[in-house]
Structure formats: structure tokens, C-alpha cells
KOLDOFI-870180 format. One record per residue (C-alpha): residue number from 1; chain; x, y, z. Coordinates in pm, 1 decimal. Each point is the difference from the previous one (the first is absolute). Example, Ala and Ser with C-alpha at 12.3 -4.5 7.8 and 13.67 -1.06 7.14 Angstrom:
<atoms>
atom num 1	cadena A	c1 1230.0	c2 -450.0	c3 780.0;
atom num 2	cadena A	c1 137.0	c2 344.0	c3 -66.0;
</atoms>
This chain:
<atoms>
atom num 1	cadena A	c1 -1166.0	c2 1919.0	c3 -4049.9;
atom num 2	cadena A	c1 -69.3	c2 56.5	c3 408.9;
atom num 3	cadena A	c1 36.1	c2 -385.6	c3 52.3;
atom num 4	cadena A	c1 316.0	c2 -61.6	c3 -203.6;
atom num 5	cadena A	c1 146.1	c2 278.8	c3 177.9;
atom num 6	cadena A	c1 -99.8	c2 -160.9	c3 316.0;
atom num 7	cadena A	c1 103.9	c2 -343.2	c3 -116.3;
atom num 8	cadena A	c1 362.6	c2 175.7	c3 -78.9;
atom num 9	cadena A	c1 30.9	c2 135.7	c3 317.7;
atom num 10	cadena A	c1 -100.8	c2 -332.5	c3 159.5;
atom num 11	cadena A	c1 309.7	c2 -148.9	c3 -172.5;
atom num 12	cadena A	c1 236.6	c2 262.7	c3 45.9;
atom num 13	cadena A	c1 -84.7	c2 -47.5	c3 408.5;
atom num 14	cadena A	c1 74.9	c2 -356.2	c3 -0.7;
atom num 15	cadena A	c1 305.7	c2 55.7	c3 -228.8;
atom num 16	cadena A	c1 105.0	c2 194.4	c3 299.6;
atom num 17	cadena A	c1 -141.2	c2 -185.9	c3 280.8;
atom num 18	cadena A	c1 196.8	c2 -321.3	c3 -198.2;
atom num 19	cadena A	c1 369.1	c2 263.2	c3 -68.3;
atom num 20	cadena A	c1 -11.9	c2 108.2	c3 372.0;
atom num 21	cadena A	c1 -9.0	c2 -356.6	c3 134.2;
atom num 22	cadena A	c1 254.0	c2 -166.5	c3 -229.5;
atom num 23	cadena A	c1 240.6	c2 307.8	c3 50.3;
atom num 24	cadena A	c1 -82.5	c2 -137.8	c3 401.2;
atom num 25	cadena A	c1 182.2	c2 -327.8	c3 -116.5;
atom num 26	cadena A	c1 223.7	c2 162.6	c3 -229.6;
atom num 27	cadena A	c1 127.8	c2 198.5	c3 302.7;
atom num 28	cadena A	c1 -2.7	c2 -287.8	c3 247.5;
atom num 29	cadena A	c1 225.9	c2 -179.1	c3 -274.3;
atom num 30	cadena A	c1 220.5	c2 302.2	c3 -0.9;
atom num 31	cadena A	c1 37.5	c2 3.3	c3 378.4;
atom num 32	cadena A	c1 87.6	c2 -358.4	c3 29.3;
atom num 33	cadena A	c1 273.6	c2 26.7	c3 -263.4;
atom num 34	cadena A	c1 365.0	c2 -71.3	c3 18.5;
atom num 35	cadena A	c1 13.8	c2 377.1	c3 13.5;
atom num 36	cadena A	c1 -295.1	c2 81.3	c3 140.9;
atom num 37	cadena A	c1 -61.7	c2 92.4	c3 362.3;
atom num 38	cadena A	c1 168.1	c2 -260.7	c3 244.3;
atom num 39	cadena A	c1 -233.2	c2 -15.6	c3 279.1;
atom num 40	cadena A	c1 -269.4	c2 -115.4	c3 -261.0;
atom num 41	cadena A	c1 226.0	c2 -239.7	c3 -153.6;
atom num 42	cadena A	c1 81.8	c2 -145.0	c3 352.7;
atom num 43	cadena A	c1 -366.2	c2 -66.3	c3 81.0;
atom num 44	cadena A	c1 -174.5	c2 -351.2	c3 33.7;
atom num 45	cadena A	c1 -384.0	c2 -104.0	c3 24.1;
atom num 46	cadena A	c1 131.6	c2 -85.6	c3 370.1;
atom num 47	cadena A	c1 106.6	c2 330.1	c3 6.8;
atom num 48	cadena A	c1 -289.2	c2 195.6	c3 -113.8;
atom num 49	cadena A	c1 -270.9	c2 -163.7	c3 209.6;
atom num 50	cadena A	c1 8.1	c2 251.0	c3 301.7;
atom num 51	cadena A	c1 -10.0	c2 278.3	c3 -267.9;
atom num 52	cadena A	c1 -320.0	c2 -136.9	c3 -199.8;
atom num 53	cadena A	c1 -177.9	c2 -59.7	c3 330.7;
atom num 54	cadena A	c1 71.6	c2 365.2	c3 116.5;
atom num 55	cadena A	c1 -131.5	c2 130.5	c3 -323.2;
atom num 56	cadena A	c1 -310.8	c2 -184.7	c3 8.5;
atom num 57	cadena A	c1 -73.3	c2 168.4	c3 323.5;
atom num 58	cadena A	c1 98.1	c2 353.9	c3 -142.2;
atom num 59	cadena A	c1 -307.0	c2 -87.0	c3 -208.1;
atom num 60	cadena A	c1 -198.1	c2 -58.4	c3 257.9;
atom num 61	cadena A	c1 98.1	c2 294.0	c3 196.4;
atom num 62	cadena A	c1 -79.2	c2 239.1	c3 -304.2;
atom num 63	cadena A	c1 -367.7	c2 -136.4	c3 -48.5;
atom num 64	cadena A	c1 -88.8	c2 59.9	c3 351.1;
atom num 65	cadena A	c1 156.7	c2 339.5	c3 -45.0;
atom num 66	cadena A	c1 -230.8	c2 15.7	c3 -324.5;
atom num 67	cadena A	c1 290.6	c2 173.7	c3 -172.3;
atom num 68	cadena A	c1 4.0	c2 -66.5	c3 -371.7;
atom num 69	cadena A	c1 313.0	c2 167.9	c3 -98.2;
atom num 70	cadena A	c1 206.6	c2 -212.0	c3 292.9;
atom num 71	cadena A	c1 -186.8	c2 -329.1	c3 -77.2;
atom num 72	cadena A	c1 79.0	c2 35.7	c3 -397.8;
atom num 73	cadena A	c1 384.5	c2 69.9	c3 98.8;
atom num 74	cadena A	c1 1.7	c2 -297.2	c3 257.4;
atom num 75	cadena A	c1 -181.2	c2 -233.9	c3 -261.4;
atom num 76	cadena A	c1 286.8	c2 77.0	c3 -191.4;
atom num 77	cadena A	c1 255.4	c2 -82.6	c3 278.4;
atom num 78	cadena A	c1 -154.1	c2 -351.8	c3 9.4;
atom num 79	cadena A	c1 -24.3	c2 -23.8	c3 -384.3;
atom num 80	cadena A	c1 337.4	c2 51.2	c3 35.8;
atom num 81	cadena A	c1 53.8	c2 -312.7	c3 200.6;
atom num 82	cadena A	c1 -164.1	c2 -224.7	c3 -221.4;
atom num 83	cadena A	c1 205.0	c2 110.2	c3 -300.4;
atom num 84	cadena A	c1 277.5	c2 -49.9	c3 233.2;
atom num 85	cadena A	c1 -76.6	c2 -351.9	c3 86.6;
atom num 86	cadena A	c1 -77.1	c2 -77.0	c3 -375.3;
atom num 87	cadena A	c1 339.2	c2 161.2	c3 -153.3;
atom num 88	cadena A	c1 181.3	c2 -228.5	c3 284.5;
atom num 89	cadena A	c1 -154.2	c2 -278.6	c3 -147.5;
atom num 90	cadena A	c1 17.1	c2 77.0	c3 -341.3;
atom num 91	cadena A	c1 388.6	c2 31.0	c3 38.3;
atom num 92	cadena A	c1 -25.4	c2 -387.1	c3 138.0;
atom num 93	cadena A	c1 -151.3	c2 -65.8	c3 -320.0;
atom num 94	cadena A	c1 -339.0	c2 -134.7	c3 224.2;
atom num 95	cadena A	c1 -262.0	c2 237.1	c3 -114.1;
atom num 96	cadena A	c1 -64.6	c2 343.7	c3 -98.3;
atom num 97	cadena A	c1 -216.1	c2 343.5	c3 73.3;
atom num 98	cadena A	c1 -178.8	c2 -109.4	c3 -313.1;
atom num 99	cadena A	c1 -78.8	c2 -356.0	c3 161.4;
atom num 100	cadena A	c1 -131.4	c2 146.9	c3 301.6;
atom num 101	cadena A	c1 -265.3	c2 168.4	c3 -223.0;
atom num 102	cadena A	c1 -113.5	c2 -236.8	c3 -230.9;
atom num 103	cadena A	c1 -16.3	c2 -251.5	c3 292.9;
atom num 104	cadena A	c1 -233.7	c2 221.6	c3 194.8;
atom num 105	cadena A	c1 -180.8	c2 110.2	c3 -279.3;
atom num 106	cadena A	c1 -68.8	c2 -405.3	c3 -70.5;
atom num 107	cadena A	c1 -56.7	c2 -42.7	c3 347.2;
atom num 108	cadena A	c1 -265.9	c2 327.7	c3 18.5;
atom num 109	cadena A	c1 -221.2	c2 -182.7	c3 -291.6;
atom num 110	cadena A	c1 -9.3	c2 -330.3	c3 88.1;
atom num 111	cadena A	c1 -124.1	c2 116.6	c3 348.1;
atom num 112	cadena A	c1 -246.4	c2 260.6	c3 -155.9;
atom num 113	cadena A	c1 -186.7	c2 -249.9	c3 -242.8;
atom num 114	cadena A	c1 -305.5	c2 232.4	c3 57.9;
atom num 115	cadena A	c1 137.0	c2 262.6	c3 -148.8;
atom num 116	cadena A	c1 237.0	c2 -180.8	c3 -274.9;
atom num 117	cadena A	c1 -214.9	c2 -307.1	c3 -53.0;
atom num 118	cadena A	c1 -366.4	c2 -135.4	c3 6.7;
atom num 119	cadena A	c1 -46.6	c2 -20.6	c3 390.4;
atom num 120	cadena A	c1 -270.1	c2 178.5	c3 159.3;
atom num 121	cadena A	c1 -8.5	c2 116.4	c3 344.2;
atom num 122	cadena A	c1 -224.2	c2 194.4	c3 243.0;
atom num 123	cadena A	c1 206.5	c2 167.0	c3 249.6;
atom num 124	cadena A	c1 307.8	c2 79.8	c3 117.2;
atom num 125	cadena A	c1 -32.4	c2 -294.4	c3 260.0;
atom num 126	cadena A	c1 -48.1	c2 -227.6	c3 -314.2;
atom num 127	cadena A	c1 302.4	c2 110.0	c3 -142.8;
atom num 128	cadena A	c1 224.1	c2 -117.6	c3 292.5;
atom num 129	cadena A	c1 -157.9	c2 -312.6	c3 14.1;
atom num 130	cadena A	c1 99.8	c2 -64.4	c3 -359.1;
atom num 131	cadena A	c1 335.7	c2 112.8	c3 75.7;
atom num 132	cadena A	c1 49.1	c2 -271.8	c3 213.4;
atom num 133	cadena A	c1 -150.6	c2 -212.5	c3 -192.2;
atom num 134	cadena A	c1 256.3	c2 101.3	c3 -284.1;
atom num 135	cadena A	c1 312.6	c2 -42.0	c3 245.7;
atom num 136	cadena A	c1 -86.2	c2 -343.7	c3 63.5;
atom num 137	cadena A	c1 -3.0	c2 -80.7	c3 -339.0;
atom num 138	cadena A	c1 321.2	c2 159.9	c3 -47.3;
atom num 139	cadena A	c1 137.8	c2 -272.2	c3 263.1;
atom num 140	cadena A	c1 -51.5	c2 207.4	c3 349.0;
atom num 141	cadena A	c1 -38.4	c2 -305.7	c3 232.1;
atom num 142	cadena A	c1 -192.7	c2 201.7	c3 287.4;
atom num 143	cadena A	c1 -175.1	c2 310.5	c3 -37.3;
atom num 144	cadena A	c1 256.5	c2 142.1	c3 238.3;
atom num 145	cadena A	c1 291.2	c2 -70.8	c3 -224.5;
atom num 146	cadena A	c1 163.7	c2 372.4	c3 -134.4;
atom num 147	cadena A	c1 -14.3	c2 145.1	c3 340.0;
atom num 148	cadena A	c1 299.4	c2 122.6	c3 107.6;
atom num 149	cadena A	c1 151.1	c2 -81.1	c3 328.2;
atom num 150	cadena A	c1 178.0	c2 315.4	c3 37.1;
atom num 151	cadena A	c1 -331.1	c2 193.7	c3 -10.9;
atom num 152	cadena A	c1 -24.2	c2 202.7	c3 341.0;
atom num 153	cadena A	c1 -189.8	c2 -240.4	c3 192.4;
atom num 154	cadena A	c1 -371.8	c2 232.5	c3 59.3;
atom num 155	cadena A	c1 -27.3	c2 25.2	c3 -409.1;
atom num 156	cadena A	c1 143.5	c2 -384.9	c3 -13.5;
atom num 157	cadena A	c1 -325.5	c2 -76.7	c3 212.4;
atom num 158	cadena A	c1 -210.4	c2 132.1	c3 -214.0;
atom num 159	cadena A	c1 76.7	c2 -108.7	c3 -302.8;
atom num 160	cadena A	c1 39.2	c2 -327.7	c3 136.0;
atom num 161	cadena A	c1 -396.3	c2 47.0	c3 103.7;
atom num 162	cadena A	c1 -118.1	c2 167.6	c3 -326.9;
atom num 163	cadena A	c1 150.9	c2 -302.6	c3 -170.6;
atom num 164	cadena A	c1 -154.1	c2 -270.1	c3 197.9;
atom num 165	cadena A	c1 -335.9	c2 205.2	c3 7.1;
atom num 166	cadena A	c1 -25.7	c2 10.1	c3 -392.8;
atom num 167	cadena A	c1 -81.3	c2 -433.5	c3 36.3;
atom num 168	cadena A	c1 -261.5	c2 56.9	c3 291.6;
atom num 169	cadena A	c1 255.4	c2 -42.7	c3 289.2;
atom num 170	cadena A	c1 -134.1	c2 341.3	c3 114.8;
atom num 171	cadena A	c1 -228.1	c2 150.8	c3 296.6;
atom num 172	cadena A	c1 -331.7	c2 99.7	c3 -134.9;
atom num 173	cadena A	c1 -59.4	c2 340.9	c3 194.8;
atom num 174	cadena A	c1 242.3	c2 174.3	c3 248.7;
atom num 175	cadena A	c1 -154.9	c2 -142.6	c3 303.9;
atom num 176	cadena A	c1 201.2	c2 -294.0	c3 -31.7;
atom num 177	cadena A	c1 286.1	c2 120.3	c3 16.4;
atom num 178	cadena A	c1 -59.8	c2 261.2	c3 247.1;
atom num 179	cadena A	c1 -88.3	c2 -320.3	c3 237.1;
atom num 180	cadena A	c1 375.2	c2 -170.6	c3 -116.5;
atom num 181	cadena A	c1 143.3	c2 280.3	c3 179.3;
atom num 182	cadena A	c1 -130.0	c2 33.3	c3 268.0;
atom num 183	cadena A	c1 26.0	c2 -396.8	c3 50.0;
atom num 184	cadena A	c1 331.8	c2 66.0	c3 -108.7;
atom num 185	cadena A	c1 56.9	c2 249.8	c3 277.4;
atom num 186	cadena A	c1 -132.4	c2 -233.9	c3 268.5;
atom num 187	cadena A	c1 236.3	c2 -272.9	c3 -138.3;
atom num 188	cadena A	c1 305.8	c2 308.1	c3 65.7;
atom num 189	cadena A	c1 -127.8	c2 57.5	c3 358.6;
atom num 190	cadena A	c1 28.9	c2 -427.7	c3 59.9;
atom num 191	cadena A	c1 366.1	c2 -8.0	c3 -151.9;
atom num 192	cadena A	c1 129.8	c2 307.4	c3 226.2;
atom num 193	cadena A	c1 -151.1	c2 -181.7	c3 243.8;
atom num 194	cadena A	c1 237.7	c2 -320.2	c3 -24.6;
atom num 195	cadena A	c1 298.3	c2 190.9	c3 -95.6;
atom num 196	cadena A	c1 62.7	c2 -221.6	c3 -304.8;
atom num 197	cadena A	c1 251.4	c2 267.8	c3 -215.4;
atom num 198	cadena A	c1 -97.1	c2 -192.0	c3 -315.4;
atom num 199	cadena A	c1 -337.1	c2 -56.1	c3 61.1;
atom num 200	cadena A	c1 -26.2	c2 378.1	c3 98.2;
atom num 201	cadena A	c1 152.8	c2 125.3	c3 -367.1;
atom num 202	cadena A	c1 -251.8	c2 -221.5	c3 -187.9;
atom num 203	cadena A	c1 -278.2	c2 103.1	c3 120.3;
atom num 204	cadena A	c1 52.4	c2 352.1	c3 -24.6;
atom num 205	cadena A	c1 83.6	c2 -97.7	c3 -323.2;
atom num 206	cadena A	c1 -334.4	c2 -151.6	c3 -52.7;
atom num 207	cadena A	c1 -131.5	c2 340.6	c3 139.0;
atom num 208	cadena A	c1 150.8	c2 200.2	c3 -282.4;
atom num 209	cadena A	c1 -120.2	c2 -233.2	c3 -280.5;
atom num 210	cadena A	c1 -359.4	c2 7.0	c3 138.6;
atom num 211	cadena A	c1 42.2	c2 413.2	c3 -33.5;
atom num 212	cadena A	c1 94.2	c2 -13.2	c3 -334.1;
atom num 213	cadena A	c1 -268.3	c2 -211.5	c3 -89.4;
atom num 214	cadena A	c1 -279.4	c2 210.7	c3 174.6;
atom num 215	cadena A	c1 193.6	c2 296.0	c3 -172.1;
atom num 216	cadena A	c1 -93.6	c2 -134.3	c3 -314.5;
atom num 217	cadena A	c1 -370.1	c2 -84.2	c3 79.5;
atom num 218	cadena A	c1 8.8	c2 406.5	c3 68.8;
atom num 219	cadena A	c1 142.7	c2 104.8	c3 -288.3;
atom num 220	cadena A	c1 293.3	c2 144.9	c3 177.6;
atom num 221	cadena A	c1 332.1	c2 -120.2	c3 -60.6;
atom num 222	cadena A	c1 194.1	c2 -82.4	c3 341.1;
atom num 223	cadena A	c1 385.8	c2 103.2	c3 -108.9;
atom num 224	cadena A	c1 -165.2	c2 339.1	c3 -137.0;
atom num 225	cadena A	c1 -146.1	c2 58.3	c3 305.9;
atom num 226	cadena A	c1 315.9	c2 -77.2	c3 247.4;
atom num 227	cadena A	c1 179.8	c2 217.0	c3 -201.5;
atom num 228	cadena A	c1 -253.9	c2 280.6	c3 51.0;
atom num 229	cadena A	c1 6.1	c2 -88.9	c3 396.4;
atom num 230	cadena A	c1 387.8	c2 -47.8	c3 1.9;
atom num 231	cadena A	c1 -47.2	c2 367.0	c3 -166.0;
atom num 232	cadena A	c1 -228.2	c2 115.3	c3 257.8;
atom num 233	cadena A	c1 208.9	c2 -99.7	c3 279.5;
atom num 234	cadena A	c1 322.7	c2 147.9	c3 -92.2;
atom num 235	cadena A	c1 -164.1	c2 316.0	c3 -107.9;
atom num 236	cadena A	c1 -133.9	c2 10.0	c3 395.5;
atom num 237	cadena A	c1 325.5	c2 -119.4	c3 109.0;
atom num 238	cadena A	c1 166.9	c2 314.2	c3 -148.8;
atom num 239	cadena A	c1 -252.6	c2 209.3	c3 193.1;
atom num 240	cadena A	c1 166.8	c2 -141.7	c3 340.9;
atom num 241	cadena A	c1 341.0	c2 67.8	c3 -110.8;
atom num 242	cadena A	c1 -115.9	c2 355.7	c3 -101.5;
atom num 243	cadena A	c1 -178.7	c2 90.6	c3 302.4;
atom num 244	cadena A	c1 316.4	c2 -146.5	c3 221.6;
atom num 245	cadena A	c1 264.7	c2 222.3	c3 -243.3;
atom num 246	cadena A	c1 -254.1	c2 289.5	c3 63.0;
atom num 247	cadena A	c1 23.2	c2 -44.1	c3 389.4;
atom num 248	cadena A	c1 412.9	c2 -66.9	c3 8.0;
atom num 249	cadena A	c1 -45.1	c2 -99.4	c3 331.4;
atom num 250	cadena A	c1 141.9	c2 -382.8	c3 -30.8;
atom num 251	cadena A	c1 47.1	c2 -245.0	c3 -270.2;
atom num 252	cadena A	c1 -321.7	c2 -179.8	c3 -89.1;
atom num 253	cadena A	c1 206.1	c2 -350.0	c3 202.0;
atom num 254	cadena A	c1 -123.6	c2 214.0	c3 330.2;
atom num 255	cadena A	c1 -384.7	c2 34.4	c3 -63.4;
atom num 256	cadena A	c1 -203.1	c2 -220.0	c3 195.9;
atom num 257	cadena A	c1 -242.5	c2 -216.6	c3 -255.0;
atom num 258	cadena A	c1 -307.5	c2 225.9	c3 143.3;
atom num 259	cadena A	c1 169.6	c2 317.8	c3 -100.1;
atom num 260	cadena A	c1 71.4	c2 -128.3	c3 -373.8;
atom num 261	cadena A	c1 -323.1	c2 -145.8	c3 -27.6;
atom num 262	cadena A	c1 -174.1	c2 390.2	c3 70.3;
atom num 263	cadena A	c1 203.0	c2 74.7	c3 -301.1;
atom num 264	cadena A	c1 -162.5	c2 -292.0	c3 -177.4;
atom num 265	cadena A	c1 -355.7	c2 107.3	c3 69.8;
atom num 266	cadena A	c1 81.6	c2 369.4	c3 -113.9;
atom num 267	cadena A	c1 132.7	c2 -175.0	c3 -314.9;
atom num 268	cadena A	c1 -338.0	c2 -197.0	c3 -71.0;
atom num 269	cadena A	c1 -189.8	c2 278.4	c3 93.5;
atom num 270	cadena A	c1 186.8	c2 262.4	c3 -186.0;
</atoms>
């Protein structure tokens, strides 16, 4: 009797999970009616890009913040945009929410053939090499094909590198390329040297993608931890303008660089 009541109540939570998303699309429908809302009838996939971008990093914002009850609301925000982009094409007669699904779900087992067929791997690093593996067969003509060139370019870089190092195209510890840098650096110093703009730009360039790659050999991830120093250095920054307001004397424009930089040190030591 205990397990048929928990069997019931397994149903009757997917029954709901299943009611709440389709009233989603029902809703979304509603809004892009004739006599729905006309802002969401106006709006394109062109349109909505900046908006499913921003989401995305509301996201991210609320998993650093470790803050369950904003990251289920802002998975929702960006749920929304998915429905959004699916009603938009469902109303061009292209495909619909319930495309989207079954394609992924297709997608999920045909990748996953350890878990949904007779494949056995063992590790994790196994199971990305079989990915690979499985998007070649599915006619990927480089194991580089599916990233996306609008990624921001530090996690670009290392995808880019995690792709190329699942066929052996790969340092083997991080000493390598902790060396790249630094050769990398010297190579900086040479191109300041001549003056060449170009030259200059691409091999800082090189400088960056030689971080990201030691990043990885780490175990740290190199956008992560700008963000954390871009964090660092605005929360120190703020100390400056603080202790300036504090003084009223004169606007920060009239400290010298030595008298800001005092302000600095307090900051990092406070």
C-alpha cells in the first residue's frame, strides 16, 4: 500500500511538473495573440537575442550568490525565452516547443549510449571522448565544429582547447604551458619593441590563449576568475571614492596617483 501511494504521488508530481509547463506555452500563445499583449506580438528572434543573453547571465549571477529561490525564478525567466523563441516559430509553421524536446531528448540518448545502450565506459574522461566520437558520426567535420563564435572570447578559448585536447592535441602536465607564456610574454616585449600595431594585438592575443590553457591544466577556469578580479578591483575602487567623499576636500580628478594609491593599500589590507 506505502509504494502505490508513493507511485501515485510520483505521477501526480509530473502531472504537475507536465500542467505547469504547457500552461508556460499556453500563456506564451496567449501573449502573442491578435489580442494578446502587443509588445510580445511585436517581438522577433532578432529581437530577443540581447534579452536571452542577459538572462543567461542572471543565472549566473544567482549561483555565485548561491541563492536558490532567485536562481529558480531566473531559470524561469530564461525558460521563458525558449518558449518564446519556439511559439515564434511555431506561428511560422517551422517547428514547435514540442520539437525542441523530442529533438533534445533524441539528441541526449544517442550521445549517452552508456547509459541507453550497450557501451561501457570508465570515466568521465571516456565519456567525452565518445562524445566526439559520436559528433563525427553525426557529420561534425572537425572536432571544433558547434562552437559558437559569439562565445566571449576567454570561455571560446577554452572550449576550443578542451575540444582539441579530447584527440591528444593537448599538453601533458601544466609545465608546458606555463613555459608558452612566458615565451609568449618575451614574444610581447619583441613586438612593443618594433612598434608593429598588428603584430602588438596578436601576440597579446597569443598571451591570453596560453592563460586559458594553463588555467585549465589548474583546474581553474580563467573567465571565472577575471570576473572575481574585475570584482575585486571595483570593490577597492569604491574604497577610494569613499575615503575621498569622506574627506570633501576635492574631487577624486585632484588626488595625486600616490595619494589614491594609500587608499588602495588600506583597501587590500582592510
Amino acid at each position: 500500500m506505502f509504494l502505490l501511494e508513493r507511485l501515485n504521488s510520483h505521477i501526480e508530481a509530473e502531472e504537475t511538473v507536465l500542467n505547469n509547463f504547457y500552461e508556460l506555452v499556453y500563456v506564451m500563445k496567449r501573449l502573442r495573440s491578435r489580442n494578446g499583449c502587443p509588445w510580445d506580438h511585436q517581438q522577433t528572434h532578432e529581437s530577443l537575442k540581447p534579452y536571452l543573453i542577459e538572462e543567461t547571465y542572471e543565472v549566473i549571477e544567482s549561483i555565485d550568490r548561491n541563492d536558490d529561490e532567485e536562481l529558480r525564478e531566473e531559470l524561469g525567466d530564461l525558460l521563458l525565452q525558449i518558449v518564446f523563441h519556439a511559439q515564434i516559430a511555431a506561428e511560422g509553421g517551422r517547428f514547435t516547443i514540442d520539437d525542441v524536446a523530442a529533438g533534445i531528448v533524441t539528441k541526449l540518448k544517442r550521445r549517452h549510449p552508456h547509459v541507453f545502450g550497450d557501451i561501457e565506459v570508465k570515466d568521465a574522461d571516456e565519456v567525452l571522448k565518445n562524445w566526439e566520437q559520436i559528433k563525427k558520426d553525426e557529420g561534425k567535420h572537425s572536432v571544433l565544429d558547434g562552437v559558437p563564435d559569439v562565445l566571449p572570447a576567454l570561455l571560446k578559448a577554452r572550449r576550443v582547447q578542451e575540444k582539441v585536447g579530447r584527440v591528444g592535441f593537448d599538453w601533458e602536465e601544466h609545465e608546458g604551458p606555463l613555459q608558452k607564456v612566458q615565451e609568449e610574454i618575451e614574444e610581447l616585449k619583441s613586438a612593443i619593441h618594433k612598434g608593429n600595431t598588428d603584430h602588438i594585438e596578436e601576440e597579446f592575443g597569443d598571451i591570453l590563449f596560453s592563460l586559458v590553457n594553463l588555467s585549465r591544466f589548474l583546474k581553474i577556469d580563467a573567465e571565472e576568475s577575471l570576473r572575481k578580479t574585475v570584482g575585486k578591483f571595483s570593490r577597492r575602487f569604491k574604497y577610494i571614492e569613499e575615503q575621498v567623499k569622506k574627506r570633501g576636500d576635492r574631487p577624486i580628478e585632484d588626488y595625486t596617483l600616490d595619494e589614491l594609491d594609500s587608499f588602495w593599500e588600506e583597501a587590500k589590507n582592510g
